[in-house]
C-alpha positions, 0 to 999 in steps of 0.5 A: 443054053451055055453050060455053067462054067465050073471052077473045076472046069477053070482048075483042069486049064490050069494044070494044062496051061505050059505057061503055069511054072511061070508063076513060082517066079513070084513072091505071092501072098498066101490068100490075095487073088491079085488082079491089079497087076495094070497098076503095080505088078507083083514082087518077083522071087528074085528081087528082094535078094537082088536089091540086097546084092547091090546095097551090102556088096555093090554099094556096101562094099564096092562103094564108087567102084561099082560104076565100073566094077558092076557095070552100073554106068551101062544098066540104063541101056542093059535094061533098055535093051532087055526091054527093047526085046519085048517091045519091038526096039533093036538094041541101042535104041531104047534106054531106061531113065526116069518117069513115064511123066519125065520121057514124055516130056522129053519125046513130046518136046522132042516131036514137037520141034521136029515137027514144026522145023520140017512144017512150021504151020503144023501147031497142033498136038492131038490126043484121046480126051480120055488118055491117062492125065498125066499124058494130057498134063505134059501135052498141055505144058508141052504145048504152051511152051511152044505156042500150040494148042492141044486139042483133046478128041474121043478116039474115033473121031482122032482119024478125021481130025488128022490134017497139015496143022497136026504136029504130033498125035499122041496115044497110049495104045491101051487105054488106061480105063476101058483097055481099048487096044489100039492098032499101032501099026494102023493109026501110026499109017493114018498120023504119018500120011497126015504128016504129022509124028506118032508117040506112043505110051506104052504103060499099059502094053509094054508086057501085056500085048506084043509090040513091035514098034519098028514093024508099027514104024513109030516115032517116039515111045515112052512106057511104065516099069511099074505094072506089066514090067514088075519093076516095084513101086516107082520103077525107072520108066523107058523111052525109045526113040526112032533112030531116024529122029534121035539126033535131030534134037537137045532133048529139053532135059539135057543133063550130065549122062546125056552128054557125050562124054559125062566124064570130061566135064566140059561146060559147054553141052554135047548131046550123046549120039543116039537113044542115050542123049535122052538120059538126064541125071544120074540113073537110080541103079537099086530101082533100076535093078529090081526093074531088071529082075521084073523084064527077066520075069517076061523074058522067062516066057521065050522058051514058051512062046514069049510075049505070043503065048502070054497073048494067048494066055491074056486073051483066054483069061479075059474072056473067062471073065467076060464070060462068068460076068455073063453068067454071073453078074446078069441083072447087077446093073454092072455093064462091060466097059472093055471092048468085047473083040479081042484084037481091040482089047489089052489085058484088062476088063473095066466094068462100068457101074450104074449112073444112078448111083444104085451101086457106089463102085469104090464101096465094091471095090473095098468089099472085094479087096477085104475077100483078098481080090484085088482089083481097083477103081476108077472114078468117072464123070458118072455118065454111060460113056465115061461111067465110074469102073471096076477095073480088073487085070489079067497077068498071065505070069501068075494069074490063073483061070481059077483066080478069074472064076474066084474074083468073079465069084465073091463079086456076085456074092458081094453084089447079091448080099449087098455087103459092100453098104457097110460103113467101113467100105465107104472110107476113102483113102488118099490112093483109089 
């Protein structure tokens, strides 16, 4: 028989893990155990003073000058540059710009006419039915712009499908609701000896897992600045594009910084050479500077083994939990939804709730939230392939084993009191 794990047991990894200084890099709130950073990363230290620095001295006093004397003109391609190193992209090739929701729609644009230029009768673009919706709402528009179709697939039925009307096959490597970690370097082989293009999403990844999207010889990436990057709410997202394709196309959104040279103000359109021919308008220099602060967060790990040793870290926090629910959560009627082998897994656990409604997930999930661990729900159609989910992040940055042992521990105790039936933890908000 196992033995029980004790937070003792949880409390000595910590004071041995070399990752640990890591976390005084955040600024977090005395009595929250914070395992929602998939959704929104927490505020680094260095943020607050930052975006202070670039509205009373860069904007209050520099004023316009700042294009130029504070380099704002170049931070869409800095920061791009920053995060290139953590997602596989060589400098040049990765530029910040926008929502995840607006480079999708530029890449995917992109992918599409670049495919059916080279094969006109590939009219298809393939995804995972259970992508994140805003992917599958883009795809859709995407599609009907240019008279294809979308066709939607559970993940492992994607391989068979691949065939020479499949124009671009579209996934985020880690699946938004179960953390399913998808082999980049592998299904990319599998999308190109259809003959059809890969874009990836990383907003689940980018900071998470390693990426490396030269080795995986992608086609087209976008990611979030908002979760694993800890750039702040609505953060500037990314887009990266193979050099190979970044100028085989006018991206659709062709606005003054993807010119060639914006400041001519010419009025005819000359796209930009490379990467930087995917930005639009003008860049958000305070958003993007809190993002910078967040890349530097993951950037302190290099001297530590960078993204490796977060993997590492990530990999161990998530089977503690795995491990605890065993113990723990037996008999709750609460099911793993994330697969169990690590190397197909992000950094996250979904528990998937009973589909005979004995436990209202959203009512656990606030039950939680009032005992300061933070995680978050996800509604599903209810059924044991989709169920409804308890969805928990592990940030290695700042999440410690004992964090793990806690939030595990109040949910058994929330479970087993049935606390979580009060009225006041059915309420739901506009945001779940």
């Amino acid at each position: 028989m196992t033995e029980p794990i004790t937070r003792t047991a949880c409390a000595a990894r910590d004071a041995a893990d070399p990752l640990a200084p890591l976390r005084a890099q955040f600024a977090l709130p005395e009595g929250v155990n914070y395992l929602d950073g998939n959704s929104l990363g927490v505020l680094p230290a260095a943020t607050a003073a930052r975006v202070q620095q670039v509205v009373t001295e860069e904007w209050g006093s520099g004023l316009i000058r700042s294009w130029n004397s504070a380099g704002w003109i170049t931070l869409p391609q800095r920061v791009g540059d920053k995060i290139g190193r953590l997602v596989g992209a060589r400098p040049g090739e990765l530029v910040v710009a926008d929502s995840t929701s607006v480079n999708l729609f530029k890449v995917l644009s992109a992918a599409t006419q670049i495919a059916r230029a080279d094969a006109p009768s590939r009219t298809v673009i393939v995804s995972e039915r259970s992508n994140f919706p805003t992917d599958l709402y883009i795809a859709e528009s995407v599609a009907a712009q240019h008279g294809m179709t979308l066709e939607l697939l559970d993940i492992d039925a994607i391989p068979a499908r691949l065939g020479p009307d499949v124009a671009v096959l579209m996934l985020t490597q880690v699946n938004y609701r179960s953390g399913r970690l998808a082999d980049m370097a592998a299904v990319t082989a599998q999308a190109h000896a259809a003959g059809a293009l890969m874009l990836w999403d990383l907003a689940h990844s980018a900071g998470a897992v390693p990426v490396d999207l030269n080795a995986a010889n992608a086609d087209f990436a976008v990611g979030c600045g908002y979760k694993y990057l800890n750039g702040g709410p609505g953060a500037p997202a990314f887009c990266w594009v193979h050099p190979r394709h970044a100028e085989r196309f006018w991206q659709p959104l062709s606005g003054w910084m993807g010119h060639a040279a914006p400041f001519v103000f010419e009025p005819g359109y000359r796209p930009a050479p490379g990467i930087a021919r995917f930005l639009c308008g003008t860049p958000p220099i305070i958003g993007m500077s809190a993002l910078e602060c967040g890349v530097d967060t993951l950037l302190a790990a290099e001297p530590l083994g960078g993204m490796a040793a977060l993997r590492t870290k990530s990999v161990a926090l998530s089977e503690l939990f795995i491990a605890l629910v065993g113990q723990r959560l037996g008999g709750s009627g609460l099911t793993i939804h994330t697969p169990l082998d690590a190397a197909q897994r992000g950094s996250q656990v979904s528990l998937g709730v009973p589909s005979d409604g004995s436990i209202d997930g959203y009512a656990v999930m606030q039950a939680l939230i009032e005992r300061g661990v933070i995680g978050d729900y996800r509604a599903g159609d209810g059924t044991p392939a989709e169920p409804h989910l308890l969805r928990f992040g592990f940030t290695p940055l700042y999440t410690r084993f004992v964090d793990v042992f806690d939030a595990v521990d109040a949910l058994a105790e929330i479970l087993a009191r049935g606390s979580w039936r009060e009225a006041r933890f059915m309420h739901k908000g506009a945001v779940t």
